[in-house]
C-alpha positions as CSV (number, residue, x, y, z in Angstrom):
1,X,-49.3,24.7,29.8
2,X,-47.6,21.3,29.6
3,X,-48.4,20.8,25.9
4,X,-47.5,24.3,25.6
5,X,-44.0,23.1,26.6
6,X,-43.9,20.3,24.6
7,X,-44.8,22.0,21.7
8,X,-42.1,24.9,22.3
9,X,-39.6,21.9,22.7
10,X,-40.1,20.1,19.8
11,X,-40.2,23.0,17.7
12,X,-36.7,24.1,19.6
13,X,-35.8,20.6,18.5
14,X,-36.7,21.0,15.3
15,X,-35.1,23.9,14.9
16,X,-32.0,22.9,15.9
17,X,-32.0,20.3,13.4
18,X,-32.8,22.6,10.6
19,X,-29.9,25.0,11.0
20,X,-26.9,23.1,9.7
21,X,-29.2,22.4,6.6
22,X,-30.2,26.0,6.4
23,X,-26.4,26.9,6.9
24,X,-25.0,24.6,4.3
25,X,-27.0,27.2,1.7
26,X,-24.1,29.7,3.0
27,X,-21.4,27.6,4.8
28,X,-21.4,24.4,3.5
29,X,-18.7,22.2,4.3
30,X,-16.4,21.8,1.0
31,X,-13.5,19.7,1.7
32,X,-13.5,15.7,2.8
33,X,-13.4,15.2,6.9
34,X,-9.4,12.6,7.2
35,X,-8.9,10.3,4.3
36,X,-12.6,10.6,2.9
37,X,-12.7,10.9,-0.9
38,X,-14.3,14.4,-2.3
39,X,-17.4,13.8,-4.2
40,X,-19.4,16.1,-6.7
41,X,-22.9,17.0,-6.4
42,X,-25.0,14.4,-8.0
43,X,-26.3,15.2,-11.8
44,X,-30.5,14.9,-12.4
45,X,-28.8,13.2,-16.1
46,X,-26.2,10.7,-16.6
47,X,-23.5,10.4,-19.1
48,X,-26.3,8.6,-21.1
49,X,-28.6,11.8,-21.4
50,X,-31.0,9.5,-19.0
51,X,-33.1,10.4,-15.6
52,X,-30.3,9.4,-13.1
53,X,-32.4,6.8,-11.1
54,X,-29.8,7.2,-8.1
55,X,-30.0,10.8,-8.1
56,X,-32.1,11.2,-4.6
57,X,-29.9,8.6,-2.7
58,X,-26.6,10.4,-3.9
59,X,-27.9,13.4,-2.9
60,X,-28.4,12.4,0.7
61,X,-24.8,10.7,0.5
62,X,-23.7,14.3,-0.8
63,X,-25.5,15.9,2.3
64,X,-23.5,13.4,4.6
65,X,-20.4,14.9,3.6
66,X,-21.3,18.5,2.8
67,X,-23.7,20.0,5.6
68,X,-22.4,23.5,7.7
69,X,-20.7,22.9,10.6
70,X,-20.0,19.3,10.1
71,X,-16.3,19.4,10.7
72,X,-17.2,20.9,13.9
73,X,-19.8,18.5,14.8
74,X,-18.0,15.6,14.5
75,X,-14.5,17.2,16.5
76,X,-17.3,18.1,19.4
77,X,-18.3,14.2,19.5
78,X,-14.8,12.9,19.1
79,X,-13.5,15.1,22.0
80,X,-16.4,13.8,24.4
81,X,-15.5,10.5,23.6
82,X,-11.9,10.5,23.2
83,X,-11.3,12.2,26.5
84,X,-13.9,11.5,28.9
85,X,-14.8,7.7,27.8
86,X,-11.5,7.0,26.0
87,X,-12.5,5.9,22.7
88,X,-12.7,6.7,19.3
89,X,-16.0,8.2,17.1
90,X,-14.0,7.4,14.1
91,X,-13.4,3.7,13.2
92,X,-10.4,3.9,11.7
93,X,-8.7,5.7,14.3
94,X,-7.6,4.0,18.0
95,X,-7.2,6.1,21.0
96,X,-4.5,5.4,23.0
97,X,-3.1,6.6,26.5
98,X,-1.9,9.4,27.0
99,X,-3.1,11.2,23.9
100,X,-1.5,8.9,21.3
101,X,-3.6,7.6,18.2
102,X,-3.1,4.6,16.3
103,X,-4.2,3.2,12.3
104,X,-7.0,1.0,13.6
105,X,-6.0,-1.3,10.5
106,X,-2.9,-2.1,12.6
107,X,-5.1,-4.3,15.1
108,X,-4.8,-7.3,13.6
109,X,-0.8,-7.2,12.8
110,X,-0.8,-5.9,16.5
111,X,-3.0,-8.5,18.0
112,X,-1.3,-11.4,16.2
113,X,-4.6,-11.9,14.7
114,X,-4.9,-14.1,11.4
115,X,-1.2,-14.3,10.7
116,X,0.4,-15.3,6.7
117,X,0.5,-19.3,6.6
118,X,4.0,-20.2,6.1
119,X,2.7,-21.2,1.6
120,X,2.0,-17.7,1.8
121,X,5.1,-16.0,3.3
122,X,7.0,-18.1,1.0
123,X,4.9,-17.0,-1.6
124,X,5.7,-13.6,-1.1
125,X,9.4,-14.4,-1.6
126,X,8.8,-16.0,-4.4
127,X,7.2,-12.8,-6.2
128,X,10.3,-10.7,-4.8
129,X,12.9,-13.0,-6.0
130,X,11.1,-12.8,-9.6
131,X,10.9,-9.1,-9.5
132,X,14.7,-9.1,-8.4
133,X,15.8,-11.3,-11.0
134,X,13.7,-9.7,-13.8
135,X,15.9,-6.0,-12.1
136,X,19.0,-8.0,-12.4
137,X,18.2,-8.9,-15.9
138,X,17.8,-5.0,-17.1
139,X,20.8,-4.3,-14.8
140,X,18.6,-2.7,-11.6
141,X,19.4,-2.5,-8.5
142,X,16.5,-3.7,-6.7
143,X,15.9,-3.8,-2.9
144,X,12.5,-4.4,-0.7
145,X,12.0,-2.3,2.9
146,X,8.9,-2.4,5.1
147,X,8.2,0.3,7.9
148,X,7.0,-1.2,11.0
149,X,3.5,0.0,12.4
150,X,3.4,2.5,14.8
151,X,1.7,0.0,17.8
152,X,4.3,-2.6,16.7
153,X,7.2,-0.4,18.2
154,X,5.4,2.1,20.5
155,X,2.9,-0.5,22.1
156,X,2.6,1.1,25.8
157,X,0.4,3.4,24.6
158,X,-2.4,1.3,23.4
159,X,-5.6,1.0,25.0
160,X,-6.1,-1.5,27.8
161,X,-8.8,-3.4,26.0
162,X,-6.4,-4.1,23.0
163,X,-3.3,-5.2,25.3
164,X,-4.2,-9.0,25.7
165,X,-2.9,-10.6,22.1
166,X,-4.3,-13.3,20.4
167,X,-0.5,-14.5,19.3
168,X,3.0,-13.5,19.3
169,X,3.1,-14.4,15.6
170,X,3.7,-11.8,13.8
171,X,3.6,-11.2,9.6
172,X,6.5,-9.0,9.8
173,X,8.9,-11.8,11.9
174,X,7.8,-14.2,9.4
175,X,8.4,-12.6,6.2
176,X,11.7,-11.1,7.7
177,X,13.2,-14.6,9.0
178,X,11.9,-15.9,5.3
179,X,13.9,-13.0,3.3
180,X,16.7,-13.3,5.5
181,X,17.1,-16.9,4.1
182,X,16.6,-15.5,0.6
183,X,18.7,-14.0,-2.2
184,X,16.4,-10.8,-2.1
185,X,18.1,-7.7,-1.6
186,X,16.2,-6.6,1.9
187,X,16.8,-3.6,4.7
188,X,15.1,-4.6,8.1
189,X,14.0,-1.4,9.3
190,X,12.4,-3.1,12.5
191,X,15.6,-3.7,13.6
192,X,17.0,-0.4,12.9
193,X,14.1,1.6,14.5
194,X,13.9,-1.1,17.4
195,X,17.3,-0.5,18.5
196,X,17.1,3.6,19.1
197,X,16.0,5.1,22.3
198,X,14.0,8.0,20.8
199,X,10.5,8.1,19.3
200,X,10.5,8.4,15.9
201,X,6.8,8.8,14.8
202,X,4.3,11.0,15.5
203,X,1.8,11.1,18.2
204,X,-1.1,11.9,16.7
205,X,0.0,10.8,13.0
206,X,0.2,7.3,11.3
207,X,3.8,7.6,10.1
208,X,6.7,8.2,11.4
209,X,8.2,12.2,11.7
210,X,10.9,13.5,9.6
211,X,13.4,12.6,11.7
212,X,12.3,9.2,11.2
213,X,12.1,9.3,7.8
214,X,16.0,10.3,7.8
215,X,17.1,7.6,10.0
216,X,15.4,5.1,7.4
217,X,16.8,6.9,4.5
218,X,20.3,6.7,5.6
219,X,20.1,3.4,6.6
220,X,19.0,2.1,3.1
221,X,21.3,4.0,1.4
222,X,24.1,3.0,3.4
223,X,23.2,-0.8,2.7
224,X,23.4,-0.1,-0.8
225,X,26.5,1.1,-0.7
226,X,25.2,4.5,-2.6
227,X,27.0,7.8,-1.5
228,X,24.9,10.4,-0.5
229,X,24.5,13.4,2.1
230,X,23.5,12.4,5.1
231,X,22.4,15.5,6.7
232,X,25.3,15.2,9.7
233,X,26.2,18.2,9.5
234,X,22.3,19.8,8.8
235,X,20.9,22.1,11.4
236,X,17.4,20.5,12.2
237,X,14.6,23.7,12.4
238,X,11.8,22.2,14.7
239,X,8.1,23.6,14.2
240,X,5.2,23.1,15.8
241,X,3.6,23.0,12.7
242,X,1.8,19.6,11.8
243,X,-1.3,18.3,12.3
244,X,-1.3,14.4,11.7
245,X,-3.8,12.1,9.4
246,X,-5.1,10.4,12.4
247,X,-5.9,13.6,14.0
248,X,-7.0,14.8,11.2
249,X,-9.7,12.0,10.6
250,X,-10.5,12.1,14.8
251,X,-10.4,16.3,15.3
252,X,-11.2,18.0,12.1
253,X,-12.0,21.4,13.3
254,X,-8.8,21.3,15.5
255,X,-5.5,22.9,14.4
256,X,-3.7,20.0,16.9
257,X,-0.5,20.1,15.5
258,X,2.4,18.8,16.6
259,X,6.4,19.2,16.5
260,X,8.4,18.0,13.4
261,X,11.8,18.3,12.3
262,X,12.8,20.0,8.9
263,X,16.5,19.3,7.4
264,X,16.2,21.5,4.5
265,X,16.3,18.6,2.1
266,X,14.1,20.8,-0.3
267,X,16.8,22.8,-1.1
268,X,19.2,20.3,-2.7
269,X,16.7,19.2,-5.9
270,X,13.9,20.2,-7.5
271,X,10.3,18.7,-8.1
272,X,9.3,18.7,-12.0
273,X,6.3,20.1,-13.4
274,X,2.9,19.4,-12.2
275,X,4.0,18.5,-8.4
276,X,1.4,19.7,-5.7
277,X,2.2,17.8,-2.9
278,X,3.9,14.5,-1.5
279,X,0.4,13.1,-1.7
280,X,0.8,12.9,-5.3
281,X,0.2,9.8,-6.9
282,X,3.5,10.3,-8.9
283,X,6.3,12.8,-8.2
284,X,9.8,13.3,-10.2
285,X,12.2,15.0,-9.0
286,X,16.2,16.3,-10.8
287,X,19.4,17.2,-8.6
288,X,21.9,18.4,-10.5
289,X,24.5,17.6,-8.0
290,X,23.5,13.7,-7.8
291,X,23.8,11.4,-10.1
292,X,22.2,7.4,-10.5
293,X,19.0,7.4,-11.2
294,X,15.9,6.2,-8.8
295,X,12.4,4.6,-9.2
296,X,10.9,4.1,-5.8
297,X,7.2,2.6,-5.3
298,X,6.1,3.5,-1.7
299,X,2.8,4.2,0.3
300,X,2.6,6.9,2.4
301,X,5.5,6.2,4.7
302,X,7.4,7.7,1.9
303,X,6.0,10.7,1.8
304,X,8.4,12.2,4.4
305,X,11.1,9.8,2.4
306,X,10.6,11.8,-0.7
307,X,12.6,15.1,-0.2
308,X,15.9,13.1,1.4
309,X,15.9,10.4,-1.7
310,X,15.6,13.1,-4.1
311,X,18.7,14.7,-3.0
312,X,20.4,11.0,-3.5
313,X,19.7,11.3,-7.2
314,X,20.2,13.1,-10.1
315,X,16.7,11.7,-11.6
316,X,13.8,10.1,-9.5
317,X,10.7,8.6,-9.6
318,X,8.1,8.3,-6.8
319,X,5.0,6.3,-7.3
320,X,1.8,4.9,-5.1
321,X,0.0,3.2,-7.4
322,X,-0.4,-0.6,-6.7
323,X,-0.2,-2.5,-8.7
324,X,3.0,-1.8,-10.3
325,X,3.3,-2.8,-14.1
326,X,7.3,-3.2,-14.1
327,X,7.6,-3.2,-17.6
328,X,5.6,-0.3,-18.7
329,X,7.4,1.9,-15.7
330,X,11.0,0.9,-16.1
331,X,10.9,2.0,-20.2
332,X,9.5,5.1,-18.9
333,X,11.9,6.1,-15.3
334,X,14.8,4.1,-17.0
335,X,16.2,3.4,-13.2
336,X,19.5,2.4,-11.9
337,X,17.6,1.6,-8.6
338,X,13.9,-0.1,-8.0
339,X,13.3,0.9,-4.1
340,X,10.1,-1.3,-2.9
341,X,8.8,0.3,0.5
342,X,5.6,-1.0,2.0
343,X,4.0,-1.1,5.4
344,X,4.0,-3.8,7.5
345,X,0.1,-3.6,7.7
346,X,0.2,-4.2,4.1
347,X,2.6,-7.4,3.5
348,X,0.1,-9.1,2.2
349,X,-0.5,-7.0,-1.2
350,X,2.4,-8.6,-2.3
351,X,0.7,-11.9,-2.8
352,X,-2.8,-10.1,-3.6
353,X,-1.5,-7.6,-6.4
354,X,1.7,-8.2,-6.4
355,X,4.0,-6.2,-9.5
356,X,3.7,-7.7,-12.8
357,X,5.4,-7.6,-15.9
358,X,5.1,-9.5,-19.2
359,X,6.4,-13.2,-19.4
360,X,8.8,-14.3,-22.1
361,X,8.3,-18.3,-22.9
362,X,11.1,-20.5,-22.0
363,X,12.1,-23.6,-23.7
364,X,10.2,-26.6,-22.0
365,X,11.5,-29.5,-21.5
366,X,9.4,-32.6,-21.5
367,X,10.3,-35.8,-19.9
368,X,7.9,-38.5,-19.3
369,X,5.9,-37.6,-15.7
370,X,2.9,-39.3,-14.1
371,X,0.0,-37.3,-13.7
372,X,-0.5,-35.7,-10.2
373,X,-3.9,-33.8,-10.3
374,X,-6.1,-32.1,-12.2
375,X,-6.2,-28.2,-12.0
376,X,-8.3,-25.4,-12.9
377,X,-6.6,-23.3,-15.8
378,X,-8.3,-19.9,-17.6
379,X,-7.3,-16.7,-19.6
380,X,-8.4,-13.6,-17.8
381,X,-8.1,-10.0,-18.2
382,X,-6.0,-7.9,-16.6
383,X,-7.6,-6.1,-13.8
384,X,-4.8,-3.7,-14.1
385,X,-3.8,-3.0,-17.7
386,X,-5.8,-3.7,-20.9
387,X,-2.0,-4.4,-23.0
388,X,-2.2,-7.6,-20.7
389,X,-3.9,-11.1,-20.2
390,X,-3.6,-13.5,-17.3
391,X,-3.1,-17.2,-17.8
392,X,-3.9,-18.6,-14.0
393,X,-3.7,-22.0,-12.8
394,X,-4.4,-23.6,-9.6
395,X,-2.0,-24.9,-6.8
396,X,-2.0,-27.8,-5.3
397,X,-1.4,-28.1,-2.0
398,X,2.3,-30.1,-2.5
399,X,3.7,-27.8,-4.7
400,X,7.1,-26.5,-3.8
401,X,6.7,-22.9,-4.0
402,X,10.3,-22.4,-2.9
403,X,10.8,-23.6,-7.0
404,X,10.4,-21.4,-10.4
405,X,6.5,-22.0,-11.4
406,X,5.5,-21.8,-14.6
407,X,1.7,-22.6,-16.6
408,X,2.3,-24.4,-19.5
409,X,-0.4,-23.8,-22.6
410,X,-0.1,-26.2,-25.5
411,X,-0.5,-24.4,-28.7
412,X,-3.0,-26.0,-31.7
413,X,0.1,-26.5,-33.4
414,X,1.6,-28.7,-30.6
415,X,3.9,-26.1,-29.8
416,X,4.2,-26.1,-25.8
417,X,5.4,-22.3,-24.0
418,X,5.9,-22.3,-20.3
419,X,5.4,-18.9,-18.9
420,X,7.1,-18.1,-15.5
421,X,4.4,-17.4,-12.7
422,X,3.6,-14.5,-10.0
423,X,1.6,-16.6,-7.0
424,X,-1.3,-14.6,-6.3
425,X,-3.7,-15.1,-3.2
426,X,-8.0,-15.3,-4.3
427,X,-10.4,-13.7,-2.4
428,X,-11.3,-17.5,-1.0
429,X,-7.4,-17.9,0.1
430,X,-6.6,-19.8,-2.8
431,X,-3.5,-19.9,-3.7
432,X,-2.9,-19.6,-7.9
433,X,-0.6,-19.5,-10.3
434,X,-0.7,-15.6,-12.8
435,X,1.6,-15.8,-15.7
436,X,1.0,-12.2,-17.4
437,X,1.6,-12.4,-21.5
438,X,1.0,-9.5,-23.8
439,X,-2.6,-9.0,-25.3
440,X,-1.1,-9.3,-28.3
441,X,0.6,-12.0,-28.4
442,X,-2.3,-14.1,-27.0
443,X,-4.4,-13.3,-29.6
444,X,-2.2,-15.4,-32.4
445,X,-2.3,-18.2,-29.8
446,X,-4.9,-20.8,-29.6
447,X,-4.9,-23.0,-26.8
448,X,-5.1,-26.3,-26.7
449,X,-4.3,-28.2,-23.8
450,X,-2.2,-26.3,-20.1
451,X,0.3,-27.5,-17.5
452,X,1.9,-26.6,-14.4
453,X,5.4,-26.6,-14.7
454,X,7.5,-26.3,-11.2
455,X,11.6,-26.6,-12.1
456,X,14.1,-27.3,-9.3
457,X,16.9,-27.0,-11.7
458,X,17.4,-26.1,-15.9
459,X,16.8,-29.8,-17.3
460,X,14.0,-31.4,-14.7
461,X,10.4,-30.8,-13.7
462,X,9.2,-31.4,-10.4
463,X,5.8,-31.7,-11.2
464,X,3.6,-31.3,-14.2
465,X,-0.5,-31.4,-14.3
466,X,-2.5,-32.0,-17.4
């Protein structure tokens, strides 16, 4: 009898195993679990009319993703955990008290873990002071905002094993003090958000609600001076109608929504062709009522920004893909107005892939200097656009970054260009000098010898390496 009922269980056991793979034949689950990308079933042949080599362990990475009742599977674990142990089955979501949710790739700017250096704050203002000035130069208006995190101004609902901090040094106090000293055209929405009494994200959602989203709108506008309707006088509709990303990723099988307020922005302007949704990797929208007109990049803060900018004016541009290429956007969009809008969490892509543009060669100027150091210096390819090349140089560890950089190459002819530099942050912390020059234009050149050029005023050098 016992290995009768052993035999019964295993087979119970086995059978329960068998039916979401049985069921996937009927139900299979088709769309991506939170902010999972959507993959294909694998091919038996690839592009090169060969025996795809991979094909068995994509299939079981297609399974992963794709098996019946999944969705619901991983909702049942999440509410076990979430509510009875008070933690998270997800990794990139943090359960808080009281049934809020956090980013869990806010830790660290929560924590005070691993803050910027002060070389690479001031890098970062470096980059936005040459993106300004390359605005001012094509007459745009340019101006940089960052959204705080969600734990960063709602905190008393984060977990009690995240509540003792590593520091109180925070990225965004840094590179807000640092701007605040600059010429950079910047709107600190901390400040603005810190000093309401009402919430203004979501509960269950990443970002902040619409109402939010207005409060930040106005606020920017209203700094740059540009006329625009408020939405005063608007009659807010609330709706229990929105389920948030960090639900989403935690409770897919759950409807979980949650309360947001709707202005009826949507019904000032209208989105050109090919818009689905504010997801949208690039959205343009026309208001015949407005006038200016607007390229904004932002991440997905902006996605409840879009609708309220869009009424501001009479042509706009919204874009999330990072790296920006300046150049090649601007001759498209044409803007009056560059709005920058990225996360707190994310500060540190401006010093990793920052904006870029092509580098016009300035006339060098050449006193006698003693030799400082010897630096690294190579040509590499654009990881972003082919039309471009990347002449990089190293940084020493005196150099005023506060100063305009520049890599010098020395041409076969003698000729000497010095090309004004982004400072870009390796992968090993490095700090390094990126001029960007045309494909083009590098191929007549032949180099010879390279500097680094770092000018305090129009007629001196600082410092120059050979």
């Amino acid at each position: 009898m016992k290995k009768i009922g052993l035999l019964i269980f295993s087979v119970l056991c086995i059978g329960l195993c068998l039916i979401p793979t049985l069921l996937s034949f009927v139900i299979p689950c088709k769309e991506p679990v939170g902010n999972e990308q959507k993959t294909s079933f694998p091919t038996l042949m690839t592009e090169e009319n060969r025996w795809n080599v991979s094909f068995l362990t994509q299939l079981g990475e297609y399974y992963e993703k794709h098996f019946a009742l999944r969705k619901e599977a991983i909702t049942a674990d999440a509410l076990i955990q979430s509510k009875v142990f008070q933690v998270s089955n997800v990794d990139t979501v943090t359960v808080g008290t009281d049934g809020w949710l956090y980013y869990t790739s806010t830790q660290k700017d929560y924590l005070g873990k691993n803050p910027l250096s002060k070389r690479e704050v001031t890098a970062i203002v470096h980059n936005l002071q040459r993106i300004q000035s390359y605005c001012q130069a094509k007459g745009i208006t340019f101006l940089f905002t960052s959204p705080p995190n969600k734990n960063t101004l709602y905190p008393e609902h984060m977990p009690y094993y995240l509540r003792v901090k590593t520091s109180e040094i925070h990225n965004r106090d840094l590179l807000s003090a640092a701007l605040e000293k600059s010429n950079v055209n910047y709107y600190n929405l901390y400040d603005l958000f810190a000093s309401q009494n009402a919430v203004y994200y979501l509960k269950k959602d990443s970002h902040w609600n619409n109402a939010g989203a207005l409060l930040a709108y106005n606020g920017i506008l209203d700094y740059l001076g540009k006329s625009h309707e408020d939405f005063s006088s608007a009659t807010a509709v609330r709706r229990k109608d929105f389920k948030g990303d960090l639900s989403a990723m935690l409770y897919p099988a759950l409807k979980d929504t949650e309360y947001n307020e709707y202005y009826g922005a949507e019904e000032h302007f209208s989105y050109n062709e090919g818009f689905q949704s504010v997801e949208d990797t690039s959205i343009t929208t026309s208001c015949a009522e407005a006038s200016s007109t607007l390229y904004m990049y932002r991440d997905s803060f902006g996605n409840a920004l879009v609708p309220f900018f869009a009424t501001a004016y009479n042509r706009a541009t919204f874009s999330k893909g990072f790296a920006v290429d300046l150049e090649k956007t601007f001759s498209e969009t044409h803007p009056d107005t560059f709005i920058m809008e990225l996360v707190e969490r994310n500060l540190d892509w401006l010093i990793t892939m920052p904006p870029f543009f092509a580098t016009e060669p300035v006339t060098l100027y050449n006193p006698a200097v003693t030799k400082k150091d010897t630096l690294s210096f190579a040509v590499e390819d654009c990881t972003y656009s082919s039309d471009y090349k990347v002449l990089t140089m190293t940084l020493p560890k005196e150099s005023d970054l506060s100063s305009d950089i520049y890599v010098v190459v020395k041409e076969a002819t003698g000729l000497k260009k010095a090309y004004e530099a982004f400072l870009v942050k390796e992968e090993t912390g490095t700090l390094k000098a990126c001029a960007y020059v045309k494909t083009e234009n590098l191929e007549t050149m032949t180099i010879d010898d390279s500097a680094l050029w770092t000018k305090t005023d129009n007629t001196s050098i600082e410092y120059i390496y050979k």
